[in-house]
N, C-alpha and C positions, 0 to 999 in steps of 0.2 A: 677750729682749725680744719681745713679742707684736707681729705687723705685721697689718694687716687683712685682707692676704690669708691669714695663718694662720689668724685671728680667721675668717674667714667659709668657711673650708675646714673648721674643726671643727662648725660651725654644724647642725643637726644639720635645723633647718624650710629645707623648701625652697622654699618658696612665703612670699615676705615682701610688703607693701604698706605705703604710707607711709598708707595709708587707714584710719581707724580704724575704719569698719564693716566694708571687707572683714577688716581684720584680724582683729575676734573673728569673723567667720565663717570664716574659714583655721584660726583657734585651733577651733571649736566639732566643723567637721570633724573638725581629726584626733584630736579625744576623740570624739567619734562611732564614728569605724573603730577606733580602740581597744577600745574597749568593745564592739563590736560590735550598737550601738544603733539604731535605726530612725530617731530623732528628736531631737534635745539642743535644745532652745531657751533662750533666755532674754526672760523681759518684766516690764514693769515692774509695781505693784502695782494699776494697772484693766486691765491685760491685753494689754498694746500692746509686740508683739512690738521686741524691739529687735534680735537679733541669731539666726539660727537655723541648724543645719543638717539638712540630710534634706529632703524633698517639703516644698517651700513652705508647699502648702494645709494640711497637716498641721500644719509648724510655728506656720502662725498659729492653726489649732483648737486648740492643746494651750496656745499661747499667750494664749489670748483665756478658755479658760477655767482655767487654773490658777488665776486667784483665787475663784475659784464652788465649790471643791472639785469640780465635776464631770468630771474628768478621765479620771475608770475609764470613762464611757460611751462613750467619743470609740475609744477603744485597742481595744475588740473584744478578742482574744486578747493583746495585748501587754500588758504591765504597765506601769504611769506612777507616775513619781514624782516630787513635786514638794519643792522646799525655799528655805525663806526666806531671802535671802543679802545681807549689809550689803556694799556695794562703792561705797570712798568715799564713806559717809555717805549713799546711795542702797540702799535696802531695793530688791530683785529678786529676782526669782524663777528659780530655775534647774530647769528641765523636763527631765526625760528620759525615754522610752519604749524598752521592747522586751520582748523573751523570747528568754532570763529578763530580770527588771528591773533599771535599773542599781539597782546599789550606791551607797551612801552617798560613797563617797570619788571616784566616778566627776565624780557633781558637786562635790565640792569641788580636785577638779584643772580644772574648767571654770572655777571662782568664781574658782583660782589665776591661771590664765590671762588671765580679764580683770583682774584687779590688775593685772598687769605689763604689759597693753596701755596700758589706762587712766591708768598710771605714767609713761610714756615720752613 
């Protein structure tokens, strides 16, 4: 039988919040450092950053303009990618920047992420 203090001794995040913004940004983090990314944001589709990690200013640049396709100006050297993601019936945008660029499945372990926030 599982006791909580097993349950939270296996728990693998160590930084939890009952807050759902810090949340995805505890989650956006540590696929950030994963990936080894500059930037991971996510915002909604006129560009209104909802959740980000990495330099603020950055996140809301890459944020504000992921729906203008104008993203590659913003990066200078790093590469940007942007991808259109359904989460709960809510069309978002999930942003990521670096060098090299993320990968495809980088943001879709972010998109996972907030499921399960968003879930709970």
């Amino acid at each position: 039988m599982s006791t909580l203090a097993h349950d939270t001794w296996n728990d693998r995040r160590k930084n939890r919040t009952e807050n759902l913004e810090q949340a995805l940004s505890l989650m956006l983090e540590g696929c950030r450092l994963r990936a080894r990314l500059e930037v991971l944001a996510i915002s909604d589709e006129t560009g209104l950053l909802v959740a980000g990690a990495g330099p603020a200013t950055v996140c809301e640049e890459l944020a504000a303009t992921a729906p203008l396709g104008r993203v590659a100006k913003l990066a200078g050297p790093a590469k940007v990618i942007v991808r259109r993601v359904d989460i709960k019936g809510q069309a978002v945008l999930m942003c990521g920047m670096g060098s090299p660029p993320p990968a495809a499945e980088q943001l879709n372990e972010a998109a996972a992420g907030c499921l399960r926030i968003l879930a709970a």
